[in-house]
N, C-alpha and C positions, 0 to 999 in steps of 0.2 A: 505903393502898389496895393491893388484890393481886386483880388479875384474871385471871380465868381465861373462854375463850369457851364456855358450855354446850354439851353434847355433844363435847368433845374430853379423848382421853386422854392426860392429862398423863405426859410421859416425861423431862422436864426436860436439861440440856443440859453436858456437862462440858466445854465451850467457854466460856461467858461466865458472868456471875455481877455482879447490881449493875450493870448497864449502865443509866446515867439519862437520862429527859427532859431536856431543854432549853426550858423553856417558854418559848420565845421568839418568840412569835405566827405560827410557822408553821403553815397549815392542816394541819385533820385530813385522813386519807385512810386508805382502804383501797388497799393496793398487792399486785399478784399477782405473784409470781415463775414458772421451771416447772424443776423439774430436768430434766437430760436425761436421762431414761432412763424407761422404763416399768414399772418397778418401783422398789421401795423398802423397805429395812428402818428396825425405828425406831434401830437400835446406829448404824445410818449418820447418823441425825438426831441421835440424843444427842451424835455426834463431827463433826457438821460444820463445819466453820473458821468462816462465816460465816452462822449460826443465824439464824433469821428467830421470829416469834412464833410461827406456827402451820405447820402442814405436813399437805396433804389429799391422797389418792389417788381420784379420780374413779372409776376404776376398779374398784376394793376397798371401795371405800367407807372406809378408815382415814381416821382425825381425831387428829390429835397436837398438842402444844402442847409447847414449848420453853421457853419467856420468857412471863413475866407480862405480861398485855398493857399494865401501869403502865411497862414497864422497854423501851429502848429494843431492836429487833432488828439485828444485823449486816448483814442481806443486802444491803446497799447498798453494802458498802464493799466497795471494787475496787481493789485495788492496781492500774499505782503511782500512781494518781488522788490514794492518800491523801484523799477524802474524807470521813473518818470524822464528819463534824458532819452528813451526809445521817441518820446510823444515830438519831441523836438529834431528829429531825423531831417534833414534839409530837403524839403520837397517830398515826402514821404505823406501822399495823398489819400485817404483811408476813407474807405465806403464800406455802409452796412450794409448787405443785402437780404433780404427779406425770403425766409424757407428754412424749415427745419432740417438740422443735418442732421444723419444718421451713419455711423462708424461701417463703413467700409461701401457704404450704398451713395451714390450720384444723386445729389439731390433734384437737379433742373432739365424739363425737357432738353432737345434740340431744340426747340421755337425759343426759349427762356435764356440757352445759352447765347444764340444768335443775339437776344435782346442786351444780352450783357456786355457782349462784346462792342455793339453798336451803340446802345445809351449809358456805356459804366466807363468801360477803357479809351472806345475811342474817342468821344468827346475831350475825358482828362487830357487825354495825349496831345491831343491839339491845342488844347486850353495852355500847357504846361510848353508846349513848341513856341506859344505867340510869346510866351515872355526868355525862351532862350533856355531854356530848360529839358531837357532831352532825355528820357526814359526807354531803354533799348525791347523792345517789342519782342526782339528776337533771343534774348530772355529771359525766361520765364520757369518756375516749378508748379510741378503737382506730383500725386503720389496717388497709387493704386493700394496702398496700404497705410488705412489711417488705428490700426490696434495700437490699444497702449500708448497712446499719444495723448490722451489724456495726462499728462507729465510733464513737467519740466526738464526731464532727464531724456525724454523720447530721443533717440539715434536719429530719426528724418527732422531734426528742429534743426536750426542754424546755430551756430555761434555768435556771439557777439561781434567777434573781427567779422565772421562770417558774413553777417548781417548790414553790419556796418560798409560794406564794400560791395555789397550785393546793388545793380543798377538791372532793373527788370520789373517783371508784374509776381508778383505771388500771393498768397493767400494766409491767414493768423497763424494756420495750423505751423506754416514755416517759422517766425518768430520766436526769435529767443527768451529764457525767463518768463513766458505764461502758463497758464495752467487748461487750458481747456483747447479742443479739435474743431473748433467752429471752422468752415469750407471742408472738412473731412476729405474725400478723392474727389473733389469736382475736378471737371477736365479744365482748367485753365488755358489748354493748349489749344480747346476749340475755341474757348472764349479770346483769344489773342486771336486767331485765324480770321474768324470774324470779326475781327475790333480792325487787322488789316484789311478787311476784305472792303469793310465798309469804308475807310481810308482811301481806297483806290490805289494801293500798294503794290501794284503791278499781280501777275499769275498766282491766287492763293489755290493752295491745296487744302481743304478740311479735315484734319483730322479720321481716321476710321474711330469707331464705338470702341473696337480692341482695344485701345488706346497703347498707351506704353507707360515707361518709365521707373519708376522701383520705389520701394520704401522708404528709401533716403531721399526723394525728390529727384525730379529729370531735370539734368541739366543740359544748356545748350547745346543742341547737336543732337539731344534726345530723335530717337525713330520719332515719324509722325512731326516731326519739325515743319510749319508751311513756310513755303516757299515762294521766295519773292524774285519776278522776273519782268524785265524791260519789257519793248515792244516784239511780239512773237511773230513779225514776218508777213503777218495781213494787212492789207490796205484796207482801209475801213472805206466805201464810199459805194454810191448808189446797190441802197439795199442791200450790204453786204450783211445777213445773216450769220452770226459766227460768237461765239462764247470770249471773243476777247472785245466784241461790241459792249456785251454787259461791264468786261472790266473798265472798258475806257468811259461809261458813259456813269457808272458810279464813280471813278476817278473825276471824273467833269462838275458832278452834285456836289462833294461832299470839297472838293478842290476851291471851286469857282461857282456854287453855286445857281447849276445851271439848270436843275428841275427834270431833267427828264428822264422817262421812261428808263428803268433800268431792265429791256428786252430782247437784248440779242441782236437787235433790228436797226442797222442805219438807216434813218429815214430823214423825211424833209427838217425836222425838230435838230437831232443829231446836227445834220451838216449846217443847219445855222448857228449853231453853239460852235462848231469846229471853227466857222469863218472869224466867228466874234475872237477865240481864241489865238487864230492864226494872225489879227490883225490887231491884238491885242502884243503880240510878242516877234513883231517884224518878220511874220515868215510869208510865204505866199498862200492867199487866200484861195487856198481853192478845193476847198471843203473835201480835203481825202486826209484819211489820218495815215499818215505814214512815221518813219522812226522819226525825223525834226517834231512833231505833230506830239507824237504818242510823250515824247521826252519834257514837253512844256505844259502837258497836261499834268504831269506828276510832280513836277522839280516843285513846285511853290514860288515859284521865283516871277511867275506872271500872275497880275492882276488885269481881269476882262475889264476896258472900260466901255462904259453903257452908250449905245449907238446911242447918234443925235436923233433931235426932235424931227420926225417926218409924219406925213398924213392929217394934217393939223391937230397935231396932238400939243402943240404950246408950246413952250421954251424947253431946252434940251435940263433935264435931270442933275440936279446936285450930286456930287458923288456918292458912291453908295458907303455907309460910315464903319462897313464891314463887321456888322452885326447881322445875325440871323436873328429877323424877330418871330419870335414862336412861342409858345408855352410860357407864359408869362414874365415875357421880355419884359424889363424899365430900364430905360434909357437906350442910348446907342441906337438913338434915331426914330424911336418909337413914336413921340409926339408930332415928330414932325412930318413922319409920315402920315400921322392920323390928321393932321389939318391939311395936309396933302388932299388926301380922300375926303374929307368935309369941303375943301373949297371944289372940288368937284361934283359937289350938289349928293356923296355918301352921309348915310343917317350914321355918326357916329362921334362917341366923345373922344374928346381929346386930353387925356390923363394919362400920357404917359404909361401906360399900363397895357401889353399886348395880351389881353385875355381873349374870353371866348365870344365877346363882340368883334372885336378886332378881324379875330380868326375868319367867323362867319364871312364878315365884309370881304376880306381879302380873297376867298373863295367864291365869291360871287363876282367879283372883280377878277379875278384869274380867270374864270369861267367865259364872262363877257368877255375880254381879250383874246384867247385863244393860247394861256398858257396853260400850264400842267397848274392841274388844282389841288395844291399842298398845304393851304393853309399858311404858308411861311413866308415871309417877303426876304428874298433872297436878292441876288443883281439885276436881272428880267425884271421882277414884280415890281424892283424900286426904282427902276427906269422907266418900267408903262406907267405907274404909277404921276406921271409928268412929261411922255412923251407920246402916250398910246391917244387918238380922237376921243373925247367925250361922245357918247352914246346914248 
């Protein structure tokens, strides 16, 4: 097994190498770290002493990956704690993220948080679900008091059983045996909300600014907890206007990769994705979302396969190899989509490599189509991509 988190550009690490799990029934977890500083090169990340998997810049929007997310990451180990058996936690996934923190002060807008939550957690989560792997969303800590945490002795740390049994998201400041408050009070509970929201986890609730929780850490069930809920009773169909459009139609993106508008708005886009869905999962095709509808857009248990070839658009589509290519995808189909688009008379090389040529073409090719122009070849783009009329 060799993972990589989709969308992050692999820069690898001339610090570690071979660093292994311990499958020794400690829970999984997503763990955030924070450099201190507000910038970041990646020469700094390929040489840092104690390499974490991934490394993100809220700011910049940069995504980097160090360590195979199979192989275990350093950022836990603190000298002279010596405890280097934390680095080997089984699936204990650990990202740097990029912002100065400061003892008792938030360090990230609302825009920065939302960014965290959509390109830091949710991505891991998904990444860590395709190989069977399960990190509970619902929970999670943070602390409205980060004083005198500076300490190994801090009252809000965990303990080592503690730690060790702990399955959720949290942040350094929680860890046992270190020495320093990196993530200090960041609200982790909006960053989970959002990391669901963009999931398509049914009805989230965002967090208020008030936030909650205490000095020891919120544990689940913490006030301000979001809240996850089925289908709420709307029938989605002809131009139904309504705030559970938005959830179902980011449950459809981020699910099944269906591209569209995340608006509020059922529209003609919408109910061709629902049909694709409905006929993807034996139910009746008839483009309204009701509870069968809303329940197979979530479960994961359907995969949309790519209508046939119509319009003379040429032999019907290989399957799609369920990769998102994007930000500098290799492999998982990238090539083969790129001579895809070259035998169709597209100016572009075929290297395996989804960079910012790629992106361009695909976007002019989304455009010519008449799909949502994302930049991303998702199930649609890699089905016109071989089924759509040359033009």
């Amino acid at each position: 097994m060799s993972l990589r988190v989709p969308g992050y550009a692999w820069i690898g690490s001339n610090v570690t190498s071979g660093n292994s799990y311990e499958n020794n029934g400690q829970q999984p977890k997503i763990l955030l770290h924070m450099t201190v500083s507000n910038s970041l090169s990646s020469s700094y990340a390929v040489n840092h002493p104690y390499p974490p998997q991934c490394w993100a810049n809220p700011a910049t929007g940069d995504r980097w990956q160090s360590i195979e997310c199979d192989r275990a990451g350093l950022a836990l180990y603190q000298p002279p704690y010596n405890m280097s058996w934390m680095n080997k936690n089984w699936f204990c996934i650990q990202t740097e993220l990029v912002g100065y923190p400061v003892v008792n002060q938030v360090t990230y807008t609302e825009d920065q948080s939302k960014w965290i939550g959509e390109n830091v957690i949710g991505p891991q989560w998904q990444m860590l679900q395709s190989v069977g792997v399960n990190v509970n969303l619902d929970n999670y800590r943070y602390h409205t008091d980060s004083s005198s945490s500076a300490s190994e002795y801090w009252g809000g740390r965990m303990g080592d059983e503690e730690f060790f049994n702990f399955n959720g998201v949290l942040c350094h400041i929680d860890a046992y045996g270190n020495d320093h408050w990196d993530c200090s009070v960041e609200r982790v509970d909006k960053w989970v909300a959002y990391a669901k929201q963009w999931l398509g986890q049914g009805g989230i609730v965002i967090p208020p600014d008030s936030g909650s929780g205490s000095g020891g850490g919120a544990p689940v069930g913490n006030p301000g907890t979001p809240t996850v809920g089925g289908w709420g009773g709307v029938y989605l169909s002809n131009y139904t206007e309504h705030a559970s459009v938005g959830t179902w139609q980011s449950g459809m993106n981020n699910m099944h990769g269906a591209g569209l508008d995340v608006d509020n708005m059922y529209g003609n886009m919408s109910e061709s994705a629902c049909i694709s869905l409905q006929r993807s999962a034996g139910l009746d095709a008839d483009g309204v979302v009701g509870p069968l509808t809303w329940d197979a857009t979530f479960s994961g248990a359907v995969v949309i396969t790519p209508p046939p070839a119509s319009g003379g658009g040429g032999t019907s589509a290989p399957p799609w190899p369920g990769t998102y290519l994007e930000n500098f995808t290799s492999g998982g189909g990238t090539a083969q989509w790129q001579q895809q688009m070259s035998n169709r008379g597209w100016s572009i090389d075929v290297d395996d490599q989804y960079g910012s040529e790629s992106e361009r073409v695909c976007r002019q090719f989304q455009a010519d189509k008449g799909l949502d122009v994302d930049g991303i070849v998702g199930p649609q783009t890699w089905s016109a991509t071989w089924t759509a009329p040359i033009t």
